[in-house]
mmCIF file of the C-alpha atoms, coordinates in Angstrom:
data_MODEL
# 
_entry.id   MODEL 
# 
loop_
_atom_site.group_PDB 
_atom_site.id 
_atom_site.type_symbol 
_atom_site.label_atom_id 
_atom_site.label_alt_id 
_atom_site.label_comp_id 
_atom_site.label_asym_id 
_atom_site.label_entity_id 
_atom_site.label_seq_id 
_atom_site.pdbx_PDB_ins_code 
_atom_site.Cartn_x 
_atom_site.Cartn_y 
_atom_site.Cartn_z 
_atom_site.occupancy 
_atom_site.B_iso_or_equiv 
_atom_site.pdbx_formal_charge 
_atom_site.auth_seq_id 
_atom_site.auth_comp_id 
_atom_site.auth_asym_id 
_atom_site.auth_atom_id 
_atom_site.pdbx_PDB_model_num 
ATOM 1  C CA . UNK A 1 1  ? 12.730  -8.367  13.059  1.00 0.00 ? 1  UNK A CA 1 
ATOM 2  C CA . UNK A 1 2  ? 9.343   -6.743  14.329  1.00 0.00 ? 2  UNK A CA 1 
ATOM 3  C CA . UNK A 1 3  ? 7.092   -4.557  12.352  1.00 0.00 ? 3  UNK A CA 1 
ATOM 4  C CA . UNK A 1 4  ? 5.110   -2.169  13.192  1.00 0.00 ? 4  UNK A CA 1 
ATOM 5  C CA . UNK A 1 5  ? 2.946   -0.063  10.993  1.00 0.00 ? 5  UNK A CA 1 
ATOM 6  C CA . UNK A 1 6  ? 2.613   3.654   12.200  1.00 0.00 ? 6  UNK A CA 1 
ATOM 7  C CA . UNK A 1 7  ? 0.696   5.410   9.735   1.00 0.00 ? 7  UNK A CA 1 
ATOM 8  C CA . UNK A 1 8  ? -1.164  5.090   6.509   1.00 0.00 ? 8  UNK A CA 1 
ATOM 9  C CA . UNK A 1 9  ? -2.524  7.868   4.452   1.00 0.00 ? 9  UNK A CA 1 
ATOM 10 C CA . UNK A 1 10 ? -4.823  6.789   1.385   1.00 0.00 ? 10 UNK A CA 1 
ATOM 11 C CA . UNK A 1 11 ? -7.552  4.238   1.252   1.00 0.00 ? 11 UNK A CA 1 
ATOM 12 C CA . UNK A 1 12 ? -7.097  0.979   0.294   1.00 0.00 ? 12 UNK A CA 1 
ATOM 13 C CA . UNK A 1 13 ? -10.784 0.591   -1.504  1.00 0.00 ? 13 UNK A CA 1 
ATOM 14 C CA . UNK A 1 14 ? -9.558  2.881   -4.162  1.00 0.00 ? 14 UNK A CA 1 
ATOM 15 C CA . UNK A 1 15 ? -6.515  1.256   -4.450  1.00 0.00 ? 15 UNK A CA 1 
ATOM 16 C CA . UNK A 1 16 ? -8.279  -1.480  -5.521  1.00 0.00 ? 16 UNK A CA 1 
ATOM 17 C CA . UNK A 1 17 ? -11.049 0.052   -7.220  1.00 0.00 ? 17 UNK A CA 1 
ATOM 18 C CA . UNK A 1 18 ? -8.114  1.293   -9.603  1.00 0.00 ? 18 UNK A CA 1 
ATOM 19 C CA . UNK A 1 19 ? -6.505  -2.238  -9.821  1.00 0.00 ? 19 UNK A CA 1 
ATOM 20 C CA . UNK A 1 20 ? -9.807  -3.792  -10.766 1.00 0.00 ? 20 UNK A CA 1 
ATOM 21 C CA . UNK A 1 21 ? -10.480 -0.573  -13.719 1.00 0.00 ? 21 UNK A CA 1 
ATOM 22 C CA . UNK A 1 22 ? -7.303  -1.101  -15.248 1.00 0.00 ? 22 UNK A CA 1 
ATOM 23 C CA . UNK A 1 23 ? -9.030  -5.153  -16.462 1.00 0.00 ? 23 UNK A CA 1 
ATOM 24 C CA . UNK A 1 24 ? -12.319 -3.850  -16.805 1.00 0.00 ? 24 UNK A CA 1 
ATOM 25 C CA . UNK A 1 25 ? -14.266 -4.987  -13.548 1.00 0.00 ? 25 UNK A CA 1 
ATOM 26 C CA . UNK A 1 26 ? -16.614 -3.376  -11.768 1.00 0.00 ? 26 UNK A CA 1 
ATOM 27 C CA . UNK A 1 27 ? -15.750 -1.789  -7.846  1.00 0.00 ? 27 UNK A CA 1 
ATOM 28 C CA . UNK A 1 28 ? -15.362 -4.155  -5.134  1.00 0.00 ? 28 UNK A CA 1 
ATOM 29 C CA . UNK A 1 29 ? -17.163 -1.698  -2.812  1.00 0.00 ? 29 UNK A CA 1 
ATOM 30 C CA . UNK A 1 30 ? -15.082 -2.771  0.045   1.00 0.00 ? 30 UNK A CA 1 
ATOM 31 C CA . UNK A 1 31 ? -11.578 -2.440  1.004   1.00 0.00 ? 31 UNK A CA 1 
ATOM 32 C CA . UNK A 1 32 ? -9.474  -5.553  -0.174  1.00 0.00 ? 32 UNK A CA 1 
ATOM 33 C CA . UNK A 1 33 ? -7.980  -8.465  1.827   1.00 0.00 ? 33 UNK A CA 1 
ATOM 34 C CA . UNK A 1 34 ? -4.820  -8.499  4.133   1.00 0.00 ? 34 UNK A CA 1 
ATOM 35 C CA . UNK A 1 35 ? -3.618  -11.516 1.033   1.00 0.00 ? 35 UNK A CA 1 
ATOM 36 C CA . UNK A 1 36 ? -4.561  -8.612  -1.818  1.00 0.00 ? 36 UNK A CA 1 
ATOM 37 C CA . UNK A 1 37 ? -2.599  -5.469  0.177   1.00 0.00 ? 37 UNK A CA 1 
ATOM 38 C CA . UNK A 1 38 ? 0.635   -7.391  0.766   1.00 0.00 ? 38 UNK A CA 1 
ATOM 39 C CA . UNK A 1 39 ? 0.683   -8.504  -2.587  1.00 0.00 ? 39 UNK A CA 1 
ATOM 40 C CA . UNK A 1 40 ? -0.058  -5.061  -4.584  1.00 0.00 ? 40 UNK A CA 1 
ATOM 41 C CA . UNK A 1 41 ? 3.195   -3.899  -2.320  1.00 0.00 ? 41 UNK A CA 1 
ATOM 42 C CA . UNK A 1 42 ? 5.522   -6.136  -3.311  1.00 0.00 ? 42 UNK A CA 1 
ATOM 43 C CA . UNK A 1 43 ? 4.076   -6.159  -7.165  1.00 0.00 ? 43 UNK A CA 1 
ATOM 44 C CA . UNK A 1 44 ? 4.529   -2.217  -7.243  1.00 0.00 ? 44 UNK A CA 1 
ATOM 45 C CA . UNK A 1 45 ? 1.431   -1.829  -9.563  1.00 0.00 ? 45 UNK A CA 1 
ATOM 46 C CA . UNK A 1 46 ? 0.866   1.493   -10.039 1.00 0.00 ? 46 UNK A CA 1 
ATOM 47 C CA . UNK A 1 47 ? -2.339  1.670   -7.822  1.00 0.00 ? 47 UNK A CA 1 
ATOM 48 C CA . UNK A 1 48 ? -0.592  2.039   -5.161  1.00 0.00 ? 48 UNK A CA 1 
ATOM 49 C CA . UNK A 1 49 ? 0.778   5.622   -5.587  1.00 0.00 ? 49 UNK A CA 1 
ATOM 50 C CA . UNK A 1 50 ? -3.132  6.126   -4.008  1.00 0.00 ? 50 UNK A CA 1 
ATOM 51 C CA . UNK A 1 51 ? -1.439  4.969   -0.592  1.00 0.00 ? 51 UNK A CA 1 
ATOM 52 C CA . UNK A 1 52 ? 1.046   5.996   1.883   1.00 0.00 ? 52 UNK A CA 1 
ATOM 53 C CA . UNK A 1 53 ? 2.562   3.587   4.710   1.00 0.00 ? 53 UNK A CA 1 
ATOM 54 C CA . UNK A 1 54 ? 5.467   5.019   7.475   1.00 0.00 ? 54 UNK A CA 1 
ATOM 55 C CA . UNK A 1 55 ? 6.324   1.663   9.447   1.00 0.00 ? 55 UNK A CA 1 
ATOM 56 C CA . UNK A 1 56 ? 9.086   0.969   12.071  1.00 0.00 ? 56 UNK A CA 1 
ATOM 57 C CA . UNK A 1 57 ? 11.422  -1.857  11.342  1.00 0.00 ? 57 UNK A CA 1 
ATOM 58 C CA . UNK A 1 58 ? 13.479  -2.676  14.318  1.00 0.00 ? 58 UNK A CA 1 
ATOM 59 C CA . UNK A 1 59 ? 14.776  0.724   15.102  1.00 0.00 ? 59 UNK A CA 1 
ATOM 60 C CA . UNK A 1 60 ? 14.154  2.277   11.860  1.00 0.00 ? 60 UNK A CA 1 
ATOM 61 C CA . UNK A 1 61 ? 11.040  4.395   10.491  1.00 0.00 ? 61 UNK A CA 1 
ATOM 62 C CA . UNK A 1 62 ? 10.208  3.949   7.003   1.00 0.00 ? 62 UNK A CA 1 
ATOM 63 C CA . UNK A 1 63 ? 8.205   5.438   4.438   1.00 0.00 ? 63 UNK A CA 1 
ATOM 64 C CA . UNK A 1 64 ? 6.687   4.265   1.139   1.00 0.00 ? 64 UNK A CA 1 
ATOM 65 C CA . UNK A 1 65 ? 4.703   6.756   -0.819  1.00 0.00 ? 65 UNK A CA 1 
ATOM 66 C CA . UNK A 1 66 ? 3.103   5.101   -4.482  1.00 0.00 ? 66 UNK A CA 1 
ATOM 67 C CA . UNK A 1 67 ? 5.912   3.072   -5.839  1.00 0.00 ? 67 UNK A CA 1 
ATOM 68 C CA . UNK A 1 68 ? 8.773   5.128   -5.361  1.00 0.00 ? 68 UNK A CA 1 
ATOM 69 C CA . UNK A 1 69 ? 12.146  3.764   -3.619  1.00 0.00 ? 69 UNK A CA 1 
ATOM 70 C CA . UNK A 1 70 ? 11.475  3.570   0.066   1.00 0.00 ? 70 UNK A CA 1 
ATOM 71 C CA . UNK A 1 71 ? 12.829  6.544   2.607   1.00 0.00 ? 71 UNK A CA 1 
ATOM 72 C CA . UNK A 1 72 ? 14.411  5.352   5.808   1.00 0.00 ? 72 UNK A CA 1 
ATOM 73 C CA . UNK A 1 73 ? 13.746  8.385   8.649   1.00 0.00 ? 73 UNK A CA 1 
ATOM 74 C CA . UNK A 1 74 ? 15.528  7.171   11.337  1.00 0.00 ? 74 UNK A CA 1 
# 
């Protein structure tokens, strides 16, 4: 089944800005790789309530907000 990400509100440096606070570390000053996004999603740390993502999934829209249960649109 295809993918296809339509719209993302948030930034993804603070979302790991806030991962990297919460163990005492220091800001990455960039925004994190495609390996560290993917797996902040499917841990549903807390962080990401900073992000939004609406996607299309075969025929479907979607929408995550943070880390609450996922909203089908369509």
């Amino acid at each position: 089944m295809k993918t296809e990400i339509l719209k993302i509100k948030g930034d993804w440096q603070e979302v790991v800005d806030d991962c990297r606070a919460t163990v005492g570390k220091e800001s990455l000053g960039k925004d994190p790789s495609t390996t560290f996004k993917r797996g902040i999603l499917l841990a549903e740390h807390s962080p990401i309530r900073d992000i939004s993502i609406k996607w299309l999934s075969g025929d479907k829209a979607v929408r995550m907000s943070g880390n609450e249960s996922v909203q089908i649109l369509g």
